[in-house]
Every structure is written in structure tokens, then in C-alpha cells.
C-alpha positions in Angstrom: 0.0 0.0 0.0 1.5 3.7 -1.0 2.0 6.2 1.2 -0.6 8.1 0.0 -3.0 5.3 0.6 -2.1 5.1 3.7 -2.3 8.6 4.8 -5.8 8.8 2.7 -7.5 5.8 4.6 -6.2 7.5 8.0 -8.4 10.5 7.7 -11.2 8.7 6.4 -11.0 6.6 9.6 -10.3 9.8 11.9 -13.2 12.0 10.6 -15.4 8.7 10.5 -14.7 9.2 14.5 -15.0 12.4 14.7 -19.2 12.5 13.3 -19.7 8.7 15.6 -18.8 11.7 18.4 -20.9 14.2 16.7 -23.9 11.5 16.4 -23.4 10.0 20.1 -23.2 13.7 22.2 -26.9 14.7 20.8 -28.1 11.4 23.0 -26.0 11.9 26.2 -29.2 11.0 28.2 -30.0 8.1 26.7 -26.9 6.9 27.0 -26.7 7.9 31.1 -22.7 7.5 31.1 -22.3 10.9 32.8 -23.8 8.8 36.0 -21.4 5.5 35.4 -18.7 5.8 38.0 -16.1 4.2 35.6 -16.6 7.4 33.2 -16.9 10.3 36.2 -14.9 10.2 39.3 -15.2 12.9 42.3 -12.2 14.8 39.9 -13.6 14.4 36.4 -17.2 14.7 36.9 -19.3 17.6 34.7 -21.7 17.8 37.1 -19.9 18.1 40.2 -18.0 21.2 38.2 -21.7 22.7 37.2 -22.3 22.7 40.9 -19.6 24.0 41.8 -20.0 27.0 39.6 -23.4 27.6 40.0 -22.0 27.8 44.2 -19.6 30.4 42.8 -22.5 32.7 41.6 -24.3 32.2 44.2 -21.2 34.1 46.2 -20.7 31.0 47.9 -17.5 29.1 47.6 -17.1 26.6 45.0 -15.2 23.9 47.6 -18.6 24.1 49.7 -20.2 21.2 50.6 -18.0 18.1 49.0 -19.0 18.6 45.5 -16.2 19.8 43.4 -12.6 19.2 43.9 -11.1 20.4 40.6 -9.0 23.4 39.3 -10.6 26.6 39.9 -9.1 27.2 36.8 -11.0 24.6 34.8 -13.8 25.8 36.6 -13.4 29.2 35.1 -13.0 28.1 31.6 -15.6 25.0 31.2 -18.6 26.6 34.7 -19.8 29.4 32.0 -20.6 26.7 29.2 -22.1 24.3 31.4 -25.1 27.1 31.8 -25.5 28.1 28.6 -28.0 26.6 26.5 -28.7 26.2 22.9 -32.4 26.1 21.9 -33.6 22.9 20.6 -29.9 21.1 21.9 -28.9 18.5 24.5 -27.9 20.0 28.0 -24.1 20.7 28.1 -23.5 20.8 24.2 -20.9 22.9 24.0 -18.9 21.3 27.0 -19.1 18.0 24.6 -17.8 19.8 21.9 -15.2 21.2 23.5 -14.4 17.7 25.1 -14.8 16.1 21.0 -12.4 18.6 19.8 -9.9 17.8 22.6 -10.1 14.1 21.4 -9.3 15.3 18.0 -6.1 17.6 18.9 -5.3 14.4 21.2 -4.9 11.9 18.4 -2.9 14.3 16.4 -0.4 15.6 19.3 0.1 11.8 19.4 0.5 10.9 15.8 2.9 13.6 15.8 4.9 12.4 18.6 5.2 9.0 16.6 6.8 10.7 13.9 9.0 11.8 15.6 9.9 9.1 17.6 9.8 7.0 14.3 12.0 9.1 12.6 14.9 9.5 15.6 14.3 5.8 16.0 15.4 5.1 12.3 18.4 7.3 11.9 19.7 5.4 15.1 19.7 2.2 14.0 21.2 3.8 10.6 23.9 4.6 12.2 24.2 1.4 13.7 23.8 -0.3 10.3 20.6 -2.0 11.7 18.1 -0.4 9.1 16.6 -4.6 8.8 15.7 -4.3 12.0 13.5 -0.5 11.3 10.2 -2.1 9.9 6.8 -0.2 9.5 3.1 -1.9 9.6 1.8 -3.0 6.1 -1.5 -1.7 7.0 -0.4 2.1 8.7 2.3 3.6 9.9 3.1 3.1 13.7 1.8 7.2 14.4 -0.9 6.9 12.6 -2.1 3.3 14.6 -2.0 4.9 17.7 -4.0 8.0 16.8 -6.8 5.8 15.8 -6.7 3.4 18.6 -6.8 6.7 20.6 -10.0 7.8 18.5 -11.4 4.8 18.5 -10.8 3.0 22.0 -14.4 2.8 23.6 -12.2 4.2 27.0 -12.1 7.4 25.0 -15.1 7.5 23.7 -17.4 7.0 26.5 -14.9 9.6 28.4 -15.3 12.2 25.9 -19.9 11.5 25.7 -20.6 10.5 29.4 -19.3 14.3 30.2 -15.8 13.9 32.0 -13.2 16.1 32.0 -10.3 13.6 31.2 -10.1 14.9 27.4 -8.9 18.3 29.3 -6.5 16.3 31.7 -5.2 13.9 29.0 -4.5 16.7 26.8 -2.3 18.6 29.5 -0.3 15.7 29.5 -0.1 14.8 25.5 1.3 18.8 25.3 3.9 17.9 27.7 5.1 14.7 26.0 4.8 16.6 22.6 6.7 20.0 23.1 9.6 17.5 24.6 9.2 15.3 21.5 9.9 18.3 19.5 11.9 20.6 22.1 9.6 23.3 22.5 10.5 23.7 25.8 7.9 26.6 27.3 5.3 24.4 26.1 6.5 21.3 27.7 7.1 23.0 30.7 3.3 24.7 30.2 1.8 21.0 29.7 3.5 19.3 32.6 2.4 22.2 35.2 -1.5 22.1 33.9 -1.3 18.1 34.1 0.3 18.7 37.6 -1.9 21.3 38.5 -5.1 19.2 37.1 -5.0 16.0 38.5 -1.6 15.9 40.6 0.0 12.5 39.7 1.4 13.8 36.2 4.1 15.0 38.6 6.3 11.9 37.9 5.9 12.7 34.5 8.8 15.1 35.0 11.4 12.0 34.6 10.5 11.2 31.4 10.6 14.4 30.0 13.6 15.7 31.3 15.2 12.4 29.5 12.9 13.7 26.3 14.9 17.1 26.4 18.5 15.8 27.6 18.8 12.6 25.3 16.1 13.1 22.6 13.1 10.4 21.4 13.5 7.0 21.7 17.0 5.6 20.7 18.2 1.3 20.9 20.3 1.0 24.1 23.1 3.6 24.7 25.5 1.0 25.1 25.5 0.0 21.6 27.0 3.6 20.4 29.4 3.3 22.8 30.2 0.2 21.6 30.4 1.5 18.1 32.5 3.9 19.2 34.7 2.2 21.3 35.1 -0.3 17.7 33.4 -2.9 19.5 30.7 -2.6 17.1 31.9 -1.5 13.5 30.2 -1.7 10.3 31.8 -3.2 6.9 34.5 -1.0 5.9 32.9 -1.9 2.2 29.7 -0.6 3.2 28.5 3.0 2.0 31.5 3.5 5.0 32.8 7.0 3.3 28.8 8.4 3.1 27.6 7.6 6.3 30.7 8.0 8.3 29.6 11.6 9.7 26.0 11.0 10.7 27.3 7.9 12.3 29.4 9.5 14.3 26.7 12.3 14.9 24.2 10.1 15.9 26.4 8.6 18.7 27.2 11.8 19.7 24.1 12.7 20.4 22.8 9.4 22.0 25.3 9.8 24.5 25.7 13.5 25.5 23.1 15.1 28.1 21.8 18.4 27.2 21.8 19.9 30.3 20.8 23.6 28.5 17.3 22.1 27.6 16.4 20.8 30.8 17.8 24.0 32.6 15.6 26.1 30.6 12.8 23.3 31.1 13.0 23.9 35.2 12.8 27.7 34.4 9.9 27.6 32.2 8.3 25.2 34.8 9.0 27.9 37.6 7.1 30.4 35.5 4.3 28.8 34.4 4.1 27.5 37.8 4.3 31.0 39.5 1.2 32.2 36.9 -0.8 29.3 37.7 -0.8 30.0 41.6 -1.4 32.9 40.5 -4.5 32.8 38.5 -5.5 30.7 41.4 -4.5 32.9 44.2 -6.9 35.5 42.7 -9.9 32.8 41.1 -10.4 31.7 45.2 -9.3 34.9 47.4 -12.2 35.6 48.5 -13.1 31.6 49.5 -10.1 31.2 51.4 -7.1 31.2 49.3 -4.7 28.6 48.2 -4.6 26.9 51.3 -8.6 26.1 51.1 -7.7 25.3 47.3 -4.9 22.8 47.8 -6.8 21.3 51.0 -9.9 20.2 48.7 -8.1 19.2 45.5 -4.5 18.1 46.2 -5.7 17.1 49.8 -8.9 15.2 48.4 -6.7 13.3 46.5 -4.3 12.0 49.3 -6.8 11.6 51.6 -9.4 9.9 50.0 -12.4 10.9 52.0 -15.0 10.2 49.3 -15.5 6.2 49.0 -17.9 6.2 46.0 -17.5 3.4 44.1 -14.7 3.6 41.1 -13.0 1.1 38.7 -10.3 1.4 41.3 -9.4 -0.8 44.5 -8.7 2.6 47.3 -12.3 2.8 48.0 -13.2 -0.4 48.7 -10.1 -0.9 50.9 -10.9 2.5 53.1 -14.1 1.7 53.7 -13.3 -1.8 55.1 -9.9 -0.9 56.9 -9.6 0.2 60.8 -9.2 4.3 61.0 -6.2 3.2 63.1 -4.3 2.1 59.9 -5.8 4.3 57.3 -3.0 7.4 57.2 -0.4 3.9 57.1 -2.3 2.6 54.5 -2.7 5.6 52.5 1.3 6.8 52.9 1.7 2.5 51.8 -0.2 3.1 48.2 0.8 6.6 47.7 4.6 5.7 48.2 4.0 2.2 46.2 3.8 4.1 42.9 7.3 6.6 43.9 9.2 3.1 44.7 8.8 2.2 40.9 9.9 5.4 39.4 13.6 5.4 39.7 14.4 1.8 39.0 12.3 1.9 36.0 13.8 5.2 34.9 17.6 3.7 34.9 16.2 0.7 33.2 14.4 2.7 30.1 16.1 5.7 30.5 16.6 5.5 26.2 13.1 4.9 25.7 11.6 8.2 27.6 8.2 8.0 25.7 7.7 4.3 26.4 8.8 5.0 30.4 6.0 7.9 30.0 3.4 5.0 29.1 4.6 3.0 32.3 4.0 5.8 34.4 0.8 6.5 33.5 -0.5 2.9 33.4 1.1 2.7 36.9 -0.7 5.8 38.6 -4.1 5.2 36.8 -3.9 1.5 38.4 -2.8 2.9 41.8 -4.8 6.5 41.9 -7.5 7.3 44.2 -10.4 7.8 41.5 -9.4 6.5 38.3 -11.4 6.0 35.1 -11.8 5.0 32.2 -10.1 8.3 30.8 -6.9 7.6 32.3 -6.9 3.9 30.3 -7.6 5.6 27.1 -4.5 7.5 27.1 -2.0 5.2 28.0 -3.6 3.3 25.5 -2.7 5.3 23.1 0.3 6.0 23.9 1.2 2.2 23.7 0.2 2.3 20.5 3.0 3.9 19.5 5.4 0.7 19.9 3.7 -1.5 17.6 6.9 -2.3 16.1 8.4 -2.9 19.0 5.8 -4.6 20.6 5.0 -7.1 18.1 6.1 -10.1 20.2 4.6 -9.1 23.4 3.0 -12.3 24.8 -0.9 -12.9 26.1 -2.1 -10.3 23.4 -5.0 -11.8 22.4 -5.9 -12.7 26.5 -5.6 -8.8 27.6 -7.7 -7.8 24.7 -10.5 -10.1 25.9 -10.0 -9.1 29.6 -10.4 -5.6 29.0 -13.7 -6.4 26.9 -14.8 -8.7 29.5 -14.0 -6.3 32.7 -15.5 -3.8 30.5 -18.7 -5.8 30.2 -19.1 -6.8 33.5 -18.2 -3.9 35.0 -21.6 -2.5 34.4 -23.3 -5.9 35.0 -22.1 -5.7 38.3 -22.9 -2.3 39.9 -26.2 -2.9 37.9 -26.5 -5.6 40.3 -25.4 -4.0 42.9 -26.8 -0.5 43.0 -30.3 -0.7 41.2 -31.4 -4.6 41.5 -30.0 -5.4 44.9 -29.1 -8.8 44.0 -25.8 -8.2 44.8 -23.3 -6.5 47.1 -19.9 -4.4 47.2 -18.0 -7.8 46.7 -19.6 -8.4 43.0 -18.4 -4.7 41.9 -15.0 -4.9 43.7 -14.4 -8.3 41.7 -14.2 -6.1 38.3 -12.4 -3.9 40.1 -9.7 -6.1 41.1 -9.4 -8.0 37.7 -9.0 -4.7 35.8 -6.2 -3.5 38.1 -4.4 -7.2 38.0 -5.0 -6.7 34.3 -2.9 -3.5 33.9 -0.5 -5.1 35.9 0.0 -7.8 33.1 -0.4 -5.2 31.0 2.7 -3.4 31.8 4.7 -6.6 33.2 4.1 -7.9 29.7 4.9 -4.7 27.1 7.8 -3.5 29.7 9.2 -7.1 29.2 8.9 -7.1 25.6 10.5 -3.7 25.0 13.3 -5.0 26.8 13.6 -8.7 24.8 13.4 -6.1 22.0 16.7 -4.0 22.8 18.4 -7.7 23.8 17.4 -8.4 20.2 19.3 -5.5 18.9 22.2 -6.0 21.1 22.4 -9.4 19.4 22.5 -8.4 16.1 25.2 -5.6 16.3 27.1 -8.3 17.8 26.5 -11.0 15.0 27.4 -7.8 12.5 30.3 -7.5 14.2 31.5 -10.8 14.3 30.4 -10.8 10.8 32.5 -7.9 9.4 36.0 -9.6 11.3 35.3 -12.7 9.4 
């Protein structure tokens, strides 16, 4: 299939998702997913950010009561749409559309960041005279696979109709991951403060983009090019050796070398987006008790868990059946479980910044207080971006039918539950439990096939060598 081919049946497949959005947001309650608890948490919920608002007109302050815990930012921006209606349109139309057309800039932040992933990857293994081993889907191009699961996943799309604002916080982080891809730094710096600032754990995000800016986009294992360059890894001498000695050399050079100057620049930009966002903040909530009342009902919610509604995660279950004894050790215990896997990770995949930005996020959305299905979507996407890589990754076919079957179930089971009282906690908590051990095979599985897949690499620059001596 051409290229052109290729690009042509992409857009027919991204607008084709963009008008199944279009269609679905003019029956959001038919649908009721603004009431599912895997689609709206405490954080994410429309409604709770309506109320919240309307106690901000009311002179009252928005934190009253335990309705909202968001931004008061986001409140600004998204509390004047949520009261303005359309004659002859569903209720909150215009948030939808704005949540649709964050899905759309989403997929193409993403396909952009496989691009240039893609291309950083290739020229390395040029370099490294492994251009066998740089292979691209017959069907699309890696970038463009990952945009569409993106659009596509049903995670996404019942995030984007059921009136959550996890298009907003996904997007925060995309931007991030995007202006690192491409060095923009202020806007790097921009997305990773608004992700902090949003939903908090986005914070360990920093890692990954720090090794974005210093060493670049995804490169095979470091040690190769010092191999190379060390001549325990040489190509041919007969091979193209006087054309590609230069960018050879180049690209070792800059697989190697830390660019301290980016990520300087990176902690400056941070600092001043930071200070404008406190801010904003400061003078949004000065009159309802500051930034101390702020951080105490959003950052503090968080932490503290207080709200034990029922969510596709395993916290509120836990809370509300342990001792209030051993509830701050168990909630310092979960917190700290997800900071003990950042730095060993981060040594281990410190080439592969964009993939260790993936693990991250599957990490926190499995261990966060009040995860959805919005947090699955995008590291969904994101690990769509390795198809290459990932071709080998074993039980597939078995994750794929667990996530349809927790999926399904899922809404069996609180059905049960809640509205037939068949059932009890236990029968929800079950989904609950499978879908977290499943994004624990999840990332076991892809973080182990990344790694077979730089072994693989190591391997063959080693047979080439021995090769080229005989």
C-alpha cells in the first residue's frame, strides 16, 4: 500500500470518528454514562464542576459542601458553558464539543509524537547499520495506529460523551510529551504544570521528560553507540563506510551526550508557568479562602481519599473496610508504592523516555484514588505507538479479551449491585480487582517485551560485528 494510501485511509477513519462523536453527544441522556462511576470520578465529573459553579454565583464558595474538587481554573473556563443553552440542543453541548475537539487535537499531538519518535528511531539504527531491524506496519504507519486506537478505544469514547473532563487532563499531558518530542520547551514546561496542577499525579511525568529534552526520542540501548564507538561494534569497511561516516558519528554523539541547557531552561519555564498558575489561582479563590482552602480540597482530596464512592479502582473499597487506626499507614503505603517504581524503571528505560512515560501513566491510573476510564484511554494510546516494538509481546489476544470482558461486567455488576439489589460491594470490587491485576500484566508484559526487543538489537550488532571480522 503507497503512502498516500495510507495517509488517505487514515483520515477517512479519523473523521469517520469524529461524526460517531458528533452523532453520540446529541443522546448523552440516553446513553446515562455521565452517571457511570467508571466514566466520572469525584475529579472528572461535569456535574460536580456545574455545581460548583453555580455555588460560585451564588457568592458562595465553589469547595462548599463536598461537591467539586477540581482546578478553579478549569472551573473558570468549562462553569460558563455548562449554563449556557442552545435552543432545541442537548444540556451541556458545547462542554461536549469542546471535550470532541480535545479528542481530535489528542490523536494528532500523538501521531505527531510517533513521527518523531519514528524518525529518531530510524536514523539510530542507521547509524548502527541496523536499518533490517526498522520495519513499519503493512497496513499504517506506527503514528498513525495509535492516533486511531486513541480515537477509537471505547475508553475514549465514553470519556469524551458521558461528560468527563479527562479529554482536558489527558490533553495537559499529550502537550507535555509533545513539546519534549519536539523541544519546545515553554510548552513542555506549560503542559506538565496544567497536568500537575489538574489531576496531581502527572508530577512523575517530570522524569521522562527531562530524558525527552536531555537525550532526545526513543534511541536502541546507549551501550550500543558506545560500543560503536569504542570499535566494538563496527560496520563493513565496504559498506557506504565513506557516506555515512559523519552521521554515524553524529548520531552517537548525540545518544550519548546530556543536554543539560534544555532541561535548565525546562526547570525555568516550569517555575514560571508554575508561579502564573498559583497565581490565577490565588486570585480565582481569594475571597473563598485562598490557596490553602484550594490545595486542601483538590491536592488534599486526592491524598486523603475521603470520598469512597464506588470507582473502577481498589482505594475505596479498601478505606471503607480498613480500621481508621491504619488508614493514614495505608494511604502513605499506596501513595509511596507508585514513587518506589519510578527510579528503577527510569535507569532501566532511561533510552526509551516516551515508552517510560506509558509506564508511568499505566502505573498511577492503576494505583490512583479515583481512576477512570479516561486515564486507560491514554495510555492506551500511547502504547500504540510501539507496535513495532511490541510485536512479540506475549498474552495479546488474552488482555484484549479481559479488557472487553471487565469492561462488560463492569456495568453488569454495579447494575447488580446499586439498582437490583441482587448483589453487594464484593460483585463490583471483583471487576475492580481483575482490571487492576489486568494493567498489571499489561505493563509486566509490554515493559518485558521492550526490553527482549533492545536484547534483540544487542544481538544483532554483535553478530554484524563478528560478521564484518570474518
Amino acid at each position: 500500500m503507497s503512502e498516500k494510501m495510507k495517509l488517505g485511509k487514515f483520515w477517512i477513519w479519523g473523521a469517520a470518528s469524529l461524526i460517531f462523536r458528533l452523532v453520540l453527544i446529541y443522546f448523552p441522556n440516553n446513553l446515562n454514562l455521565a452517571s457511570r462511576p467508571e466514566v466520572s470520578t469525584p475529579i472528572t465529573s461535569l456535574r460536580r464542576l456545574a455545581e460548583g459553579y453555580w455555588l460560585k454565583q451564588a457568592s458562595l464558595s465553589p469547595y462548599a459542601g463536598s461537591m467539586y474538587h477540581g482546578s478553579p481554573l478549569l472551573l473558570s473556563v468549562l462553569g460558563p458553558l455548562t449554563v449556557k443553552r442552545i435552543e432545541g440542543q442537548p444540556n451541556d453541548i458545547l462542554c461536549s464539543l469542546v471535550f470532541v475537539i480535545a479528542d481530535v487535537v489528542n490523536a494528532m499531538l500523538i501521531r505527531v509524537i510517533g513521527q518523531n519518535l519514528q524518525t529518531s528511531y530510524n536514523l539510530r539504527l542507521k547509524s548502527l547499520g541496523l536499518d533490517s531491524v526498522s520495519k513499519c506496519s503493512a497496513i499504517l504507519p506506527s503514528q498513525d495506529i495509535a492516533a486511531l486506537i486513541y480515537l477509537w478505544n471505547p475508553f475514549t469514547i465514553v470519556a469524551c460523551v458521558g461528560l468527563s473532563t479527562s479529554p482536558i487532563e489527558n490533553m495537559a499531558v499529550i502537550l507535555s510529551l509533545y513539546g519534549a518530542c519536539t523541544c519546545r520547551v515553554p510548552l513542555a514546561a506549560f503542559g506538565w504544570v496544567m497536568a500537575t496542577h489538574l489531576s496531581l499525579y502527572p508530577m512523575i511525568l517530570i522524569i521522562p521528560v527531562v530524558l525527552l529534552l536531555g537525550y532526545g526520542p526513543e534511541t536502541p540501548p546507549r551501550k550500543l553507540f558506545m560500543r560503536r564507538k569504542d570499535g566494538k561494534v563496527e560496520d563493513s569497511p565496504l559498506s557506504h563506510q565513506s557516506c555515512q561516516e559523519g552521521q554515524a558519528m553524529e548520531q552517537q554523539d548525540l545518544a550519548n551526550i546530556f543536554s543539560w541547557r534544555l532541561v535548565v531552561k525546562f526547570l525555568v519555564w516550569s517555575l514560571i508557568w508554575s508561579g502564573y498558575v498559583l497565581v490565577l489561582c490565588g486570585l480565582s479563590v481569594k475571597h473563598y479562602g485562598g490557596l490553602h482552602e484550594m490545595f486542601k480540597r483538590t491536592y488534599g482530596f486526592i491524598l486523603t481519599v475521603p470520598d469512597l464512592s464506588p470507582n473502577i479502582g481498589v482505594l475505596w473499597y479498601f478505606f471503607a473496610e480498613v480500621f481508621d487506626f491504619f488508614r493514614n499507614f495505608f494511604l502513605i503505603v499506596f501513595h509511596m508504592n507508585i514513587l518506589f517504581m519510578i527510579f528503577p524503571l527510569a535507569i532501566r528505560l532511561n533510552h526509551r523516555p516516551c515508552f517510560l512515560a506509558f509506564v508511568y501513566i499505566a502505573i498511577s491510573s492503576m494505583l490512583k484514588s479515583y481512576p477512570s476510564v479516561g486515564d486507560s484511554a491514554l495510555y492506551l494510546g500511547l502504547l500504540g505507538l510501539f507496535v513495532n516494538e511490541l510485536a512479540d509481546m506475549q498474552f495479546s489476544f488474552f488482555l484484549f479479551c479481559v479488557y472487553v470482558g471487565v469492561s462488560l461486567l463492569s456495568s453488569v455488576m454495579h447494575n447488580l449491585w446499586i439498582w437490583r439489589g441482587t448483589g453487594n460491594a464484593n460483585f463490583y470490587f471483583a471487576t475492580a480487582m481483575a482490571y487492576a491485576c489486568l494493567q498489571i500484566i499489561l505493563v509486566v508484559e509490554s515493559v518485558s517485551a521492550m526490553l527482549n526487543h533492545d536484547r534483540k538489537l544487542t544481538k544483532l550488532s554483535i553478530a554484524k560485528h563478528q560478521d564484518s571480522k570474518s
